[in-house]
C-alpha positions as CSV (number, residue, x, y, z in Angstrom):
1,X,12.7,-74.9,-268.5
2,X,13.7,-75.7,-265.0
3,X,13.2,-79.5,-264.3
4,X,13.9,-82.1,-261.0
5,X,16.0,-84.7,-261.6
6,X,16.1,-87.7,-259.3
7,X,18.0,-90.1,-261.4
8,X,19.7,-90.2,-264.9
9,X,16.8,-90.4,-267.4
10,X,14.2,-89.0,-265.3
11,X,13.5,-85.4,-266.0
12,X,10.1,-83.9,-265.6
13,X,8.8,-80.2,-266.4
14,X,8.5,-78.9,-262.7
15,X,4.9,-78.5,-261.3
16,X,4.9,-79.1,-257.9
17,X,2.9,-78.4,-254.6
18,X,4.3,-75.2,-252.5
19,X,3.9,-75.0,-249.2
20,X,3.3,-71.1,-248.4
21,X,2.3,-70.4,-244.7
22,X,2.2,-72.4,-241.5
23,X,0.5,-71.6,-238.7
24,X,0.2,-73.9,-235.3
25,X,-1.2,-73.4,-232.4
26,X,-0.8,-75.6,-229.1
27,X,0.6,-78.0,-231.4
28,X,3.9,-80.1,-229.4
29,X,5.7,-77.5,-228.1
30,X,4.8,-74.8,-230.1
31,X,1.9,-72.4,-228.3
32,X,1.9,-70.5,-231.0
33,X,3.7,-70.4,-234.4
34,X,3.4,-68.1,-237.4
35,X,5.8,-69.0,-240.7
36,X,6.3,-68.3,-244.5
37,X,8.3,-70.7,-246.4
38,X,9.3,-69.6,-250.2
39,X,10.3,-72.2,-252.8
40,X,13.6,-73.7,-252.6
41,X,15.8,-75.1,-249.9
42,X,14.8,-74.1,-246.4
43,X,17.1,-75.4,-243.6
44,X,15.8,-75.5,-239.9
45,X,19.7,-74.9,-237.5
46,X,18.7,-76.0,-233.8
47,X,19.6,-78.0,-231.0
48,X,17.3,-81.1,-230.1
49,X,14.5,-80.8,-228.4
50,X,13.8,-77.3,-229.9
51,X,10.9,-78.2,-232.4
52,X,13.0,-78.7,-235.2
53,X,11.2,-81.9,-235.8
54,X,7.9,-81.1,-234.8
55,X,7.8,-78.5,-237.7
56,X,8.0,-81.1,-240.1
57,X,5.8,-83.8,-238.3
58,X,3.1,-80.9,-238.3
59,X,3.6,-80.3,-242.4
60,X,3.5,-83.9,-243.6
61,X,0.5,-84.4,-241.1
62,X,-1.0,-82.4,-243.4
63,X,-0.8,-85.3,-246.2
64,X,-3.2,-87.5,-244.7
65,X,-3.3,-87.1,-240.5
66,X,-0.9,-89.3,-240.2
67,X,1.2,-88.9,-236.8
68,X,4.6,-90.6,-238.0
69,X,5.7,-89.5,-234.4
70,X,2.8,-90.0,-232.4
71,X,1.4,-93.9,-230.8
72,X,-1.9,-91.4,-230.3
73,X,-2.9,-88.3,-232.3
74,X,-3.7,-86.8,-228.5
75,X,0.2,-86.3,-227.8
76,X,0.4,-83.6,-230.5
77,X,-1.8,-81.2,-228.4
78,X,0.7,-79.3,-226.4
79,X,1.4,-81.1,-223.0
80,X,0.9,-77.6,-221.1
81,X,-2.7,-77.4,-222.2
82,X,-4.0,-80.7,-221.3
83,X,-5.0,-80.0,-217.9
84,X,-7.5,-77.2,-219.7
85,X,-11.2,-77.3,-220.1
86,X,-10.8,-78.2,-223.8
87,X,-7.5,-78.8,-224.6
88,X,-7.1,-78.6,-228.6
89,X,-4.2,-78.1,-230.9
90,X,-4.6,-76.5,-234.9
91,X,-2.6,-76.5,-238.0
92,X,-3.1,-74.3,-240.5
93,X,-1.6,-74.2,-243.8
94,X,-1.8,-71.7,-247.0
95,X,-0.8,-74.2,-249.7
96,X,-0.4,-74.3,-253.8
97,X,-1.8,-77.4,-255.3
98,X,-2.9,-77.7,-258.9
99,X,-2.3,-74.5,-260.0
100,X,-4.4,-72.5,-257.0
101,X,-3.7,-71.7,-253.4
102,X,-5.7,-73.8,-251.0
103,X,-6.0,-73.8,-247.4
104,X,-5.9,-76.6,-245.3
105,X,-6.9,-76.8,-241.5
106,X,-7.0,-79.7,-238.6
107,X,-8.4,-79.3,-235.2
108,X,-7.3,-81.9,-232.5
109,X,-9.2,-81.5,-229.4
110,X,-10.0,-83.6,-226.3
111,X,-13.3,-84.3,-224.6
112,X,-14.8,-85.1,-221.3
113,X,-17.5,-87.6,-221.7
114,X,-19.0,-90.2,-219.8
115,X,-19.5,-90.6,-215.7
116,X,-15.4,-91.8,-215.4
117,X,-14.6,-88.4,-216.9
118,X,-12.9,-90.5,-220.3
119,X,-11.0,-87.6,-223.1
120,X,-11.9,-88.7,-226.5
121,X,-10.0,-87.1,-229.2
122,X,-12.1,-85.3,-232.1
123,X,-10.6,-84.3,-234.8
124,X,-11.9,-81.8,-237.9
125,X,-10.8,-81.3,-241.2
126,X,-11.1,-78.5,-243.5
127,X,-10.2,-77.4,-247.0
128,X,-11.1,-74.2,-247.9
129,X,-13.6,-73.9,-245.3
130,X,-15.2,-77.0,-245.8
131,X,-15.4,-80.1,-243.8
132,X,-13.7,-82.8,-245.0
133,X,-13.1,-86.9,-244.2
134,X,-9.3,-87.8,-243.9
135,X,-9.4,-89.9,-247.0
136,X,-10.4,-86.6,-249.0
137,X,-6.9,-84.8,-248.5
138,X,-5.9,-87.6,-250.6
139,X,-3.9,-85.6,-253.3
140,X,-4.5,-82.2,-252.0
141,X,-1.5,-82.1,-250.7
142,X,1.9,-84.2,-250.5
143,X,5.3,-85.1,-249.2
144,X,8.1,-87.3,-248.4
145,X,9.6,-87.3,-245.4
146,X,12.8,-89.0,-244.2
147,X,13.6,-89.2,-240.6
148,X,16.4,-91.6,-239.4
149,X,14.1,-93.8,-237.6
150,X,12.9,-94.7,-240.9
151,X,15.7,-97.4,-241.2
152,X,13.4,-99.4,-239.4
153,X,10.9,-100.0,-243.0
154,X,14.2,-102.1,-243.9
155,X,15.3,-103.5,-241.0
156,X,12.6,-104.0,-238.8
157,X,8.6,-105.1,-238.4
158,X,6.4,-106.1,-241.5
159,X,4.0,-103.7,-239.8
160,X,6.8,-101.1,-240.3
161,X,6.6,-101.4,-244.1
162,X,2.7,-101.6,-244.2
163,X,3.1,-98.4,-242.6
164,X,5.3,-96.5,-245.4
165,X,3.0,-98.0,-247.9
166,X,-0.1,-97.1,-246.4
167,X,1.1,-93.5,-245.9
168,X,2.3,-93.1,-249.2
169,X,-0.5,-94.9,-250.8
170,X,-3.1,-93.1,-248.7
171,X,-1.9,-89.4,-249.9
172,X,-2.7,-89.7,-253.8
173,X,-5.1,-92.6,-254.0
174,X,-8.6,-92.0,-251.9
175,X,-10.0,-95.0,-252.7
176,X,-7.2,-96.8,-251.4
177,X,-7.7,-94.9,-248.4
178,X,-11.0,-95.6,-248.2
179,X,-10.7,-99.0,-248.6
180,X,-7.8,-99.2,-245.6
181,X,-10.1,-97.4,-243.4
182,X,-12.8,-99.5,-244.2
183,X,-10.6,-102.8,-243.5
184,X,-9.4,-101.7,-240.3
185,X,-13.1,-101.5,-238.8
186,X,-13.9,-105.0,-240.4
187,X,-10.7,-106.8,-238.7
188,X,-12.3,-105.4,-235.6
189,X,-15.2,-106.5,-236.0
190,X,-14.0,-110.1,-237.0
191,X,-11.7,-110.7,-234.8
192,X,-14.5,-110.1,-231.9
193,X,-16.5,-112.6,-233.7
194,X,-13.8,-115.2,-234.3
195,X,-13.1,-115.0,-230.2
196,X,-16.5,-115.5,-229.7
197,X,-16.9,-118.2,-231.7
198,X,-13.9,-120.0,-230.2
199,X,-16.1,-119.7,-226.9
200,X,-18.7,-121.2,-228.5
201,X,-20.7,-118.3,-228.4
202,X,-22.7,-117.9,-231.6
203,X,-23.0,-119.5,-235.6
204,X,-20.0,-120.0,-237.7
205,X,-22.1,-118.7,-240.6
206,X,-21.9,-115.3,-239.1
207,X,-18.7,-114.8,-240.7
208,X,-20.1,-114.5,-244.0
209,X,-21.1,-110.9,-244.0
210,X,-17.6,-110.2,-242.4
211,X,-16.0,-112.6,-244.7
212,X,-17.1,-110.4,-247.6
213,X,-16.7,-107.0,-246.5
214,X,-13.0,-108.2,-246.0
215,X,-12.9,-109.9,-249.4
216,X,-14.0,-106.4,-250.8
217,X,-11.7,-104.0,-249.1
218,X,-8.5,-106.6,-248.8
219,X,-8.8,-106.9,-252.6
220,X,-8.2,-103.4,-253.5
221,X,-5.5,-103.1,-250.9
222,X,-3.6,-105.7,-252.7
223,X,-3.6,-104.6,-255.9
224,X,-2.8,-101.4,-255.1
225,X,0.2,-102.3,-253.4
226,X,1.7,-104.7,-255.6
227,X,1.2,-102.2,-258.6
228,X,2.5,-99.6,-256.8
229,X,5.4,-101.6,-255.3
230,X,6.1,-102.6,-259.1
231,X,6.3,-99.0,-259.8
232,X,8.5,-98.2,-256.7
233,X,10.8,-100.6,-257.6
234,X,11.3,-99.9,-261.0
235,X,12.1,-96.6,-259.9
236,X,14.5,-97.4,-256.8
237,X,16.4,-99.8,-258.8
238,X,17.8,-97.5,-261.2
239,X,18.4,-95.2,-258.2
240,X,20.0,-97.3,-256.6
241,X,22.5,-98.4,-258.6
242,X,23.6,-95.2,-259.3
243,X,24.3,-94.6,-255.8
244,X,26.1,-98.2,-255.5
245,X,28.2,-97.0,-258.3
246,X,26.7,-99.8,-259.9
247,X,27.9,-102.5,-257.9
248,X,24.2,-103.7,-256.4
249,X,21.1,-104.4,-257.9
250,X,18.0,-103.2,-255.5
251,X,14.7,-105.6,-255.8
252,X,11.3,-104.8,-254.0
253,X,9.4,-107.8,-253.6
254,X,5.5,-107.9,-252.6
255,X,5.2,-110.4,-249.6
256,X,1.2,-110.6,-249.5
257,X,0.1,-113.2,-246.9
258,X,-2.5,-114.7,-249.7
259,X,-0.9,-115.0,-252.8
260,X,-3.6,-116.8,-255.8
261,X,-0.1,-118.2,-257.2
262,X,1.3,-120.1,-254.0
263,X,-2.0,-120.6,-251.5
264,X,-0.2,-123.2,-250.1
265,X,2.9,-121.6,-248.6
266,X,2.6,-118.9,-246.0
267,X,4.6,-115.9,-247.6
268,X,5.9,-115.9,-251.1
269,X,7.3,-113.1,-253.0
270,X,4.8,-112.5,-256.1
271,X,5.8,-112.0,-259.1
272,X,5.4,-108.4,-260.3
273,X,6.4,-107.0,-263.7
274,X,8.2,-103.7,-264.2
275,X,5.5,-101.9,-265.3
276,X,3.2,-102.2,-262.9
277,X,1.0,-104.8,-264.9
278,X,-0.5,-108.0,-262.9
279,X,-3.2,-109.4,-265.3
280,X,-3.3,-112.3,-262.4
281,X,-3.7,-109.5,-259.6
282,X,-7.2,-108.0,-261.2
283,X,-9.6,-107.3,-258.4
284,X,-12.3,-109.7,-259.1
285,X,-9.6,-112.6,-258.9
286,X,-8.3,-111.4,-256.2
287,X,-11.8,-111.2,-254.6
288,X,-12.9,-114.2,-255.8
289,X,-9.7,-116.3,-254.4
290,X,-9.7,-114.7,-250.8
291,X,-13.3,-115.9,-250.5
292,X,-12.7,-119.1,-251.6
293,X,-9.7,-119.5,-249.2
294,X,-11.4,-117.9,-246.3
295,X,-14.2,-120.8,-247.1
296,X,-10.9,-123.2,-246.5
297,X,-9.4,-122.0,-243.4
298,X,-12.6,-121.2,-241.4
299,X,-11.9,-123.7,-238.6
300,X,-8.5,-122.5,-238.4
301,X,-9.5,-119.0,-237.7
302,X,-12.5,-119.9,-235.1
303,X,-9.8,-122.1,-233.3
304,X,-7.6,-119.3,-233.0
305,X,-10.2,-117.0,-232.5
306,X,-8.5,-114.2,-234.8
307,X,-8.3,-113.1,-238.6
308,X,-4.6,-115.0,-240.1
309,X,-5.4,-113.5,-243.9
310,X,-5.4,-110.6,-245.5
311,X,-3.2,-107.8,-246.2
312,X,-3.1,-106.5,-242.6
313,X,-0.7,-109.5,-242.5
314,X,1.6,-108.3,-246.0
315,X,5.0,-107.7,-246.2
316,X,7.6,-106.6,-248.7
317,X,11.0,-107.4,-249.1
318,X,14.5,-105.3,-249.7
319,X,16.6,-107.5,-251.8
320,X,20.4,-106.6,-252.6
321,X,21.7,-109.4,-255.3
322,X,19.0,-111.4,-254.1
323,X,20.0,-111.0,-250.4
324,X,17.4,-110.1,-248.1
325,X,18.5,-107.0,-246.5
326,X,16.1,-107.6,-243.5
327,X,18.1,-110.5,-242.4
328,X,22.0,-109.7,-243.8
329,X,22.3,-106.4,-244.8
330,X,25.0,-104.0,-243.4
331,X,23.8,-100.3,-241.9
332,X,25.4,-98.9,-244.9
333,X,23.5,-100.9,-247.5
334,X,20.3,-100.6,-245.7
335,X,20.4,-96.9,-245.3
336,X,20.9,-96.7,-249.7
337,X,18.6,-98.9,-250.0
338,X,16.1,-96.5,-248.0
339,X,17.0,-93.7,-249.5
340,X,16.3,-95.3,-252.8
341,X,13.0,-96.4,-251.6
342,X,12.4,-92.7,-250.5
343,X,13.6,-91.1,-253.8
344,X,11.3,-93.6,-255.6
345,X,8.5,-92.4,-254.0
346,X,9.3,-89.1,-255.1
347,X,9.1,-90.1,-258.5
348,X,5.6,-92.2,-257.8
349,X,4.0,-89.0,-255.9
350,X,4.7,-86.8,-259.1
351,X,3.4,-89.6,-261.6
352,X,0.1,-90.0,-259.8
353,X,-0.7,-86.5,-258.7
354,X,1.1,-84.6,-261.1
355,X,2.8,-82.6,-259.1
356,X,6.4,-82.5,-257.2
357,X,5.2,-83.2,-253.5
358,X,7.4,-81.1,-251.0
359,X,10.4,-83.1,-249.2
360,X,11.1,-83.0,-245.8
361,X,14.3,-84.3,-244.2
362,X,15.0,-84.6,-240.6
363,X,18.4,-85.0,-239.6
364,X,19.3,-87.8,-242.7
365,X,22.4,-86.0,-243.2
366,X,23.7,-87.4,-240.3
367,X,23.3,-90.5,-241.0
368,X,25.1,-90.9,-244.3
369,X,28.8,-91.1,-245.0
370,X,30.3,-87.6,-247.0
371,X,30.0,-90.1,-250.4
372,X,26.0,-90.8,-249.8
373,X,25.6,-87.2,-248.5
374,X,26.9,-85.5,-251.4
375,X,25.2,-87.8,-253.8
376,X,21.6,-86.7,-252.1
377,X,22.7,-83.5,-252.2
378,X,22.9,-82.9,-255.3
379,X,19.8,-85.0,-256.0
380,X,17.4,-82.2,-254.2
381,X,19.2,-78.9,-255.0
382,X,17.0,-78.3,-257.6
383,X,13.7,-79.9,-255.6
384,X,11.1,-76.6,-256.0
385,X,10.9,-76.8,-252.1
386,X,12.4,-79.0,-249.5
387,X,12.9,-78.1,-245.7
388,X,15.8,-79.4,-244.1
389,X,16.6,-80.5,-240.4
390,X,20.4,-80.2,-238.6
391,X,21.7,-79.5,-235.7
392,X,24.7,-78.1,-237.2
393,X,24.4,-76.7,-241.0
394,X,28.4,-77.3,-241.2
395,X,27.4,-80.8,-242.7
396,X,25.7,-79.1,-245.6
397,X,28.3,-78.1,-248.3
398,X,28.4,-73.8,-248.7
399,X,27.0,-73.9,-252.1
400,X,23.9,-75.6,-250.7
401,X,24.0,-73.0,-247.9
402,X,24.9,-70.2,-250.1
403,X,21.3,-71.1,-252.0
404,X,19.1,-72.2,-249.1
405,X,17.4,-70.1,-246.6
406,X,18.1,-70.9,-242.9
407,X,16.1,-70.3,-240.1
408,X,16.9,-71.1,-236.4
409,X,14.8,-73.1,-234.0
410,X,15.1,-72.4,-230.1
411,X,12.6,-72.9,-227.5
412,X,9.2,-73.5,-230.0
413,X,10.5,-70.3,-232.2
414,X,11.4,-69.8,-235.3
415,X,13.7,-66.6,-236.3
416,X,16.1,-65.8,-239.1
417,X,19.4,-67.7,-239.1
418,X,22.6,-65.4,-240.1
419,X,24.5,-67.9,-242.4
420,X,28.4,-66.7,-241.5
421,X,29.2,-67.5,-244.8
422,X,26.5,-64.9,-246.9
């Protein structure tokens, strides 16, 4: 039987989610887009600035409406329609998930309210007809993508890394997405509170409803990152030596900003064991010890007038040899150590959905040396579907082209590509 392999000693039967048909309208710079994609390597050849990218961006929006391009869902309606009476933008997709075809449709659209004439995006979600919440595509659909911007989850921001882990996170776990959506309204809401407290505008004790709603959601959040960080790095490790020929050892550390073990210090790696198991990390402790600190620190918050703990303040850490690669590491190491990240989560989509998510690269070729190229490569030849980004498909070696369909993208159209070496 026909299998994926990502590493050596990690085989799996393949059963994996297929994208089948795209369709977009008014989406970027596509008016109109109509596409089938078969199983396999598919390779998008096209200048920049053709849609190349967009393609993907629309697929993997698909995974949880996450706009990995977009500051504002808004600029993925077509610029030309904006000045329209209802501007709107729609993806459609046939997909196979679980064993059944499944369709799956978003509607963006901007409108007019209010006396100032204000846009406010809407946006709908369907699956198979019916509407749906964003934290319900949760599984029904996944990928990784790589773009070359994603260097940055290494080297820069903690909110960069947050990021990757609440995307990935987000697509097979609902209740984590849930939870994140949950804690993002509360933040809000408390850091209004905390501002006008440190006006002296209200009662301290109004925090306590706020205080607990944090507790709640920031608990979950936690654990689910540090088990799934445990997982990833298991994973990546093992990846990643292979691509260091064995000459580095990769560690993902959890940064949390409140760690039960050191409440003292402001950010200290916990300790995570390589299965995933944190008896210390159980909700209810978790729950139980961000109440008690929040208790602690309550002056310190109203003086500042904003909310200093909880995990929209987490971080994790890329360590080569026990060498932060934030800080010291080279462009090459940091660029392995992201593609061992990536690969990792691969492996951690499959595990907790069951199924092979689809992979989408944009441009990564170009950004590795022939060695690192080769190695990835050979790595996703036998992916059941990937889609592919370059500007020139001569970086791709001819047996990878030989087995790949290519399609060229010009001006928001897709048309067959004639491979000069078929």
């Amino acid at each position: 039987m026909h299998v994926f392999c990502l590493c050596s000693g990690l085989c799996y039967n393949q059963r994996a989610m297929l994208l089948k048909r795209l369709s977009l309208t008014q989406f970027r710079m596509f008016d109109r887009l109509e596409a089938e994609f078969e199983a396999g390597t598919t390779i998008l050849v096209g200048s920049n600035a053709q849609g190349k990218t967009s393609i993907l961006e629309a697929i993997y929006y698909l995974t949880g409406a996450n706009g990995v391009q977009a500051t504002h869902d808004r600029e993925l309606i077509s610029f030309d329609v904006l000045q329209e009476e209802l501007p709107f933008a729609r993806i459609v997709a046939q997909i196979e998930s679980h064993s059944r075809e499944q369709k799956i449709e978003i509607r963006l659209s901007l409108h007019t309210v209010g006396s100032k004439n204000h846009q406010r995006l809407r946006r709908e979600i369907l699956v198979n007809g019916v509407k749906r919440r964003v934290s319900d595509l949760a599984g029904i659909f996944n990928a990784v993508l790589f773009l070359p911007r994603d260097i940055e989850v290494v080297e820069g921001s903690p909110g960069n890394r947050r990021r990757f882990l609440d995307a990935s996170l987000s697509q097979a776990d609902s209740a984590y997405a849930n939870a994140l959506t949950e804690y993002g309204k509360v933040i809000s809401q408390r850091n209004a509170l905390l501002k006008q407290l440190r006006e002296r505008r209200g009662k301290p004790q109004q925090l306590d409803f706020w205080d607990q709603r944090l507790c709640e959601h920031g608990a979950l959040i936690m654990a689910r990152r540090a088990s799934a960080l445990a997982a990833l790095d298991a994973v990546a490790s093992q990846v990643h030596a292979e691509l260091s020929r064995s000459k580095e050892q990769l560690q993902l550390r959890y940064l949390p900003k409140y760690d039960p073990a050191h409440e003292e210090r402001d950010q200290i790696p916990m300790m995570i064991e390589q299965d995933g198991s944190q008896p210390e990390l159980s909700y209810q402790s978790l729950r139980a010890g961000l109440a008690e600190r929040l208790k602690r620190i309550r002056d310190h918050e109203i003086q500042r007038g904003v909310s200093v703990l909880g995990p929209h303040r987490d971080d994790f850490q890329f360590c080569v040899n026990g060498v932060d690669l934030g800080t010291y590491g080279s462009r090459g190491q940091n660029r392995t150590a992201l593609l061992a990240l990536k690969l990792a989560e691969i492996q951690w989509l499959k595990h907790q959905t069951g199924e092979w998510p689809v992979l989408l690269l944009d441009e990564v070729l170009a950004e590795l040396d022939v060695e690192r190229r080769s190695d990835l490569l050979e790595r996703l030849k036998a992916a059941p579907q990937s889609l592919l980004t370059a500007a020139d498909p001569d970086m791709f070696l001819q047996r990878f082209l030989r087995s790949a369909t290519i399609w060229k993208v010009a001006g928001g159209e897709l048309t067959p590509y004639t491979n000069p070496l078929s």
